[in-house]
C-alpha positions in Angstrom: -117.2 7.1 -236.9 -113.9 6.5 -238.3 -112.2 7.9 -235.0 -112.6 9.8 -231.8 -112.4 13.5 -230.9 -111.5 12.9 -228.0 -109.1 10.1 -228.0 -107.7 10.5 -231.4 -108.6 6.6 -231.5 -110.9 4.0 -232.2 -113.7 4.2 -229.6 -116.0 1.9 -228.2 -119.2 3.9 -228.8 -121.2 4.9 -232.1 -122.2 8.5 -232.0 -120.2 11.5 -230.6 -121.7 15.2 -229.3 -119.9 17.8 -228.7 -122.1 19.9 -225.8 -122.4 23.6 -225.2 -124.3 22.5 -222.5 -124.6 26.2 -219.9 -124.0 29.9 -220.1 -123.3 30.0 -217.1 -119.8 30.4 -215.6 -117.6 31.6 -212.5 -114.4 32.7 -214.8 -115.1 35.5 -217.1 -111.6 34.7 -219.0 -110.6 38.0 -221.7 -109.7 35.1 -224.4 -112.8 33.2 -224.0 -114.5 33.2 -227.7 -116.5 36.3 -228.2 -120.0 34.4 -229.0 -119.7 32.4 -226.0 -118.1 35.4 -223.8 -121.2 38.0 -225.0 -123.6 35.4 -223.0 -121.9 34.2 -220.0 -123.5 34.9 -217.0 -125.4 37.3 -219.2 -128.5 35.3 -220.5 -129.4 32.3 -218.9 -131.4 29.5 -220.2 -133.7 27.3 -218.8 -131.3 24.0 -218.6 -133.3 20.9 -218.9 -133.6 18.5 -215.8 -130.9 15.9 -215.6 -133.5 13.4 -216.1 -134.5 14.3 -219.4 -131.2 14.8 -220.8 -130.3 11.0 -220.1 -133.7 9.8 -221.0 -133.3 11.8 -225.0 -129.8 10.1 -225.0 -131.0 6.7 -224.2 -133.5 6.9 -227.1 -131.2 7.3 -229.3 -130.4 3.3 -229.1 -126.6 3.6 -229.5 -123.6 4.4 -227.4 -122.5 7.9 -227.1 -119.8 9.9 -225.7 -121.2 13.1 -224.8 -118.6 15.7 -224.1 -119.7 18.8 -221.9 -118.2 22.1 -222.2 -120.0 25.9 -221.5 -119.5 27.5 -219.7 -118.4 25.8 -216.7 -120.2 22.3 -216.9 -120.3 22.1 -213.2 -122.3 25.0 -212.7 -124.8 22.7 -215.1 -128.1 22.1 -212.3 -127.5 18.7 -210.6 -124.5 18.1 -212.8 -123.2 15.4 -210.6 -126.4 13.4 -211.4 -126.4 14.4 -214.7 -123.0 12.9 -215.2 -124.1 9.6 -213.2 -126.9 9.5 -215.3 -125.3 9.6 -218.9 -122.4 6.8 -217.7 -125.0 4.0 -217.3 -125.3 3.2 -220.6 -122.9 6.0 -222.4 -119.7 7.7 -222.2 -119.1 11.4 -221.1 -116.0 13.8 -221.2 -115.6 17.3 -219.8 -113.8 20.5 -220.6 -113.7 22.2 -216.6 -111.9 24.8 -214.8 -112.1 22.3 -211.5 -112.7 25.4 -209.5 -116.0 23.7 -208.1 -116.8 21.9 -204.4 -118.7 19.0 -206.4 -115.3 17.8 -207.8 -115.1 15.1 -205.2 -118.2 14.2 -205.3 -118.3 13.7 -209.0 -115.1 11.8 -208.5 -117.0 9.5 -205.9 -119.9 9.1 -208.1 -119.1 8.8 -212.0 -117.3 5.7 -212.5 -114.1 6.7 -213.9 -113.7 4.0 -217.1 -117.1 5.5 -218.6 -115.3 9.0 -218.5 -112.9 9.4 -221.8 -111.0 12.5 -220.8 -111.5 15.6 -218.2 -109.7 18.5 -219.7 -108.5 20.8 -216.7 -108.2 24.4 -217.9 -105.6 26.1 -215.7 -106.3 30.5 -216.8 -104.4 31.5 -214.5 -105.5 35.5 -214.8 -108.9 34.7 -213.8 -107.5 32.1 -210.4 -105.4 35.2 -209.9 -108.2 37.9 -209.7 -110.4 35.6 -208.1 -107.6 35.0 -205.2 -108.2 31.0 -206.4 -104.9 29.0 -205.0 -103.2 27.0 -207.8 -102.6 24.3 -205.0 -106.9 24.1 -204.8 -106.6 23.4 -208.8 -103.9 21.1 -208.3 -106.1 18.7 -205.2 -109.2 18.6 -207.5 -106.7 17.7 -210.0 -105.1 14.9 -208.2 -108.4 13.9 -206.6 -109.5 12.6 -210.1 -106.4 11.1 -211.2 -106.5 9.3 -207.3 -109.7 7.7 -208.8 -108.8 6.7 -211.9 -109.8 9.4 -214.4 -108.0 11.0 -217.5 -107.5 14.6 -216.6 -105.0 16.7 -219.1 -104.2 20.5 -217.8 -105.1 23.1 -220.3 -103.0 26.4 -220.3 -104.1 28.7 -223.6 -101.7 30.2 -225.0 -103.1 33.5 -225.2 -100.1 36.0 -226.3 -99.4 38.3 -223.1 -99.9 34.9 -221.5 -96.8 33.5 -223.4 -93.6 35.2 -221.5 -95.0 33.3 -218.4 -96.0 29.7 -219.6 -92.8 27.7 -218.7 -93.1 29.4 -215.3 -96.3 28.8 -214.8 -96.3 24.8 -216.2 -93.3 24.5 -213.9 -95.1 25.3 -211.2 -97.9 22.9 -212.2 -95.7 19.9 -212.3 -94.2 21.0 -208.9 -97.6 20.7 -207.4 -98.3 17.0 -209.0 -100.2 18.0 -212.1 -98.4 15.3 -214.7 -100.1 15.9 -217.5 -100.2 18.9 -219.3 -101.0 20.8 -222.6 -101.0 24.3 -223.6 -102.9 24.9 -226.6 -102.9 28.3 -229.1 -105.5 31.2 -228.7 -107.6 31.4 -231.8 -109.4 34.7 -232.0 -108.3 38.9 -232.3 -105.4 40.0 -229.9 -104.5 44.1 -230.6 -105.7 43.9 -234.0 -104.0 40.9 -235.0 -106.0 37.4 -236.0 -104.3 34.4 -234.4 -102.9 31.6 -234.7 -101.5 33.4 -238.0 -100.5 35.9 -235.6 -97.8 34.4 -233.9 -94.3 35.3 -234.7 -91.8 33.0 -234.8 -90.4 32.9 -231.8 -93.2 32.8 -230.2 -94.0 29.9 -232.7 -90.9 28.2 -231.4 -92.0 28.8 -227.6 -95.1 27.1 -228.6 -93.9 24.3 -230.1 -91.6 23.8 -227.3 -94.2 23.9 -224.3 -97.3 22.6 -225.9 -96.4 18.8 -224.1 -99.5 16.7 -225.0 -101.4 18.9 -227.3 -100.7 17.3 -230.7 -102.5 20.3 -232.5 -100.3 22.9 -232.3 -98.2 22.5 -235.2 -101.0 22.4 -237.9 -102.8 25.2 -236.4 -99.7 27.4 -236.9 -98.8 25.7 -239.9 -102.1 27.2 -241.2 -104.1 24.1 -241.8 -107.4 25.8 -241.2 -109.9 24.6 -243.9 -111.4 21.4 -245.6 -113.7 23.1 -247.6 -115.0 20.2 -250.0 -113.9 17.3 -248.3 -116.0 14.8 -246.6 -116.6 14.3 -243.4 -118.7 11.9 -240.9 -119.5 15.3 -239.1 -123.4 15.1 -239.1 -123.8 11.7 -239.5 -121.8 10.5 -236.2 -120.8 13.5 -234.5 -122.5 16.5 -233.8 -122.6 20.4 -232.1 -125.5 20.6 -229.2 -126.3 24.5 -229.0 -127.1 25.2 -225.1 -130.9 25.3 -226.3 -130.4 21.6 -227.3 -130.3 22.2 -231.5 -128.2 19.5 -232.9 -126.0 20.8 -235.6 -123.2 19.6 -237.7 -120.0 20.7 -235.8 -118.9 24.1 -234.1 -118.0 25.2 -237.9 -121.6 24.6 -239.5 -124.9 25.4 -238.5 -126.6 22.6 -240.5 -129.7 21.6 -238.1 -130.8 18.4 -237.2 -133.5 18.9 -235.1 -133.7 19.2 -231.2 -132.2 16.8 -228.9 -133.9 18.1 -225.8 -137.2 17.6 -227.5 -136.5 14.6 -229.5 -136.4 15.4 -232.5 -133.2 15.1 -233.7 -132.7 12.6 -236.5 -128.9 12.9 -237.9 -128.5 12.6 -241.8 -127.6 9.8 -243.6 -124.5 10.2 -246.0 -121.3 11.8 -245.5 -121.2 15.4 -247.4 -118.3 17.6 -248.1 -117.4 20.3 -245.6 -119.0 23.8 -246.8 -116.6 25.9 -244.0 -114.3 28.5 -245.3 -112.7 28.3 -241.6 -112.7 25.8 -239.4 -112.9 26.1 -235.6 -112.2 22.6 -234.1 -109.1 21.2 -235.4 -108.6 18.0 -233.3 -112.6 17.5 -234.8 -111.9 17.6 -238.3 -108.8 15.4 -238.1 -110.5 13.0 -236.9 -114.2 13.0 -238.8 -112.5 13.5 -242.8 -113.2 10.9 -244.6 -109.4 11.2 -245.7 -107.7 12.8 -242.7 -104.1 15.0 -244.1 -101.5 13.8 -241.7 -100.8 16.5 -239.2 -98.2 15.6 -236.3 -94.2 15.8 -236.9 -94.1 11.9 -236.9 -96.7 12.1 -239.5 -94.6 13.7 -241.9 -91.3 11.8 -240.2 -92.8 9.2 -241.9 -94.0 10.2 -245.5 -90.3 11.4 -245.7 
């Protein structure tokens, strides 16, 4: 692995998943991408027992971070012990809407230096249909962050979203939440495809409120394809489907077996990316072989 997804960094473990790991979910959020949106709720899998999940990981015979997305990962079966079960021997981060009652107890249980990063989504359309309280987001929130653990708010920039985001990150950081991103819809709004959608103002609101997302910038600056460059992706970091098939990344449907039935086996040399389109950003800048640069210091520097 030549860096992390995660932590844009070198990491301390070998092997990094990227998990799809429910259907199911209590937000039913109108930006939420289409393939995952058509199933949420909708057609529910049989999850596999905590148990087993750990058990295929530990076979493996190398460290992991495991990142868990959905879906809401909390309304995973016995995700709690699921989570305590991965950080004995790997690492684990989560993509959450922290609108669960096992927050504290996963705060209690999971030891906090063998969780890289908890990504907080904030969608405030669906807190504000469901009657959710932004100050219940912000005492999970600072529950975590009382234990020790990395949590980042994420606020998508979805466009009729984008007249209220200063307001609504304000708020935020009145209620304690310190750390915050907002990050650009990708998908169809009124006909138009974004992030080339975008105008530019709304570009320059972006730019201007996207705090610790570093991503922005080459997403609107169009830098949406690596087709025929190499990339570790497949050999040390990998999609996991909700039925447990390993593939290359979010953007390539190469198969590597089954991790929930053992028999995944990950391929052995780097090959160039075949996507026309990619759909992970922060994923490929980190697994190319030879990464562009892609923040404003970047190219602060190479000036």
């Amino acid at each position: 692995m030549l860096s992390s997804a995660m932590t844009q960094g070198a990491a301390p473990w070998e092997l990094e998943f990227d998990w799809h790991l429910t259907n199911k979910c209590n937000f039913f959020c109108e930006y939420c991408h289409p393939q995952i949106r058509h199933v949420l709720n909708r057609k529910h899998l049989d999850e596999p027992p905590p148990e087993l999940v750990v058990r295929r990981f530990e076979e493996l015979g190398r460290s992991c971070l495991i990142h868990m997305s959905g879906g809401e990962p909390f309304m995973y079966p016995g995700f709690v012990e699921l989570c305590h079960g991965l950080t004995t021997r790997n690492f684990i981060s989560i993509n959450t809407n922290l609108a669960s009652d096992d927050v504290e107890d996963f705060a209690a249980r999971v030891p906090a230096d063998r969780v890289a990063k908890i990504v907080a989504a904030v969608h405030m359309p669906e807190r504000e249909r469901l009657a959710l309280e932004l100050d219940a987001y912000a005492g999970n929130y600072l529950a975590l962050r009382r234990r020790g653990f990395d949590v980042t708010a994420l606020y998508v920039l979805y466009p009729p979203l984008l007249e209220r985001v200063a307001g609504d990150i304000a708020r935020l950081k009145e209620l304690g939440v310190d750390h915050v991103r907002a990050k650009v819809f990708k998908g169809v709004y009124e006909g138009r495809r974004y992030p080339e959608g975008y105008t530019e103002a709304e570009r320059a609101l972006i730019l201007a409120n996207s705090g610790e997302y570093v991503f922005n910038r080459p997403y609107l600056d169009g830098m949406l394809s690596f087709r025929g460059q190499r990339c570790t992706a497949g050999v040390t970091s990998f999609k996991v489907t909700v039925t447990g098939e390993v593939r290359r990344c979010a953007s390539v449907a190469s198969s590597y077996g089954n991790l929930y039935d053992g028999t995944f086996r990950p391929a052995q040399e780097y090959d160039p990316c075949p996507a026309r389109r990619v759909l992970v950003l922060s994923q490929c800048l980190s697994y190319l072989v030879n990464p562009p640069a892609h923040t404003a210091a970047d190219r602060d520097d190479e000036e």
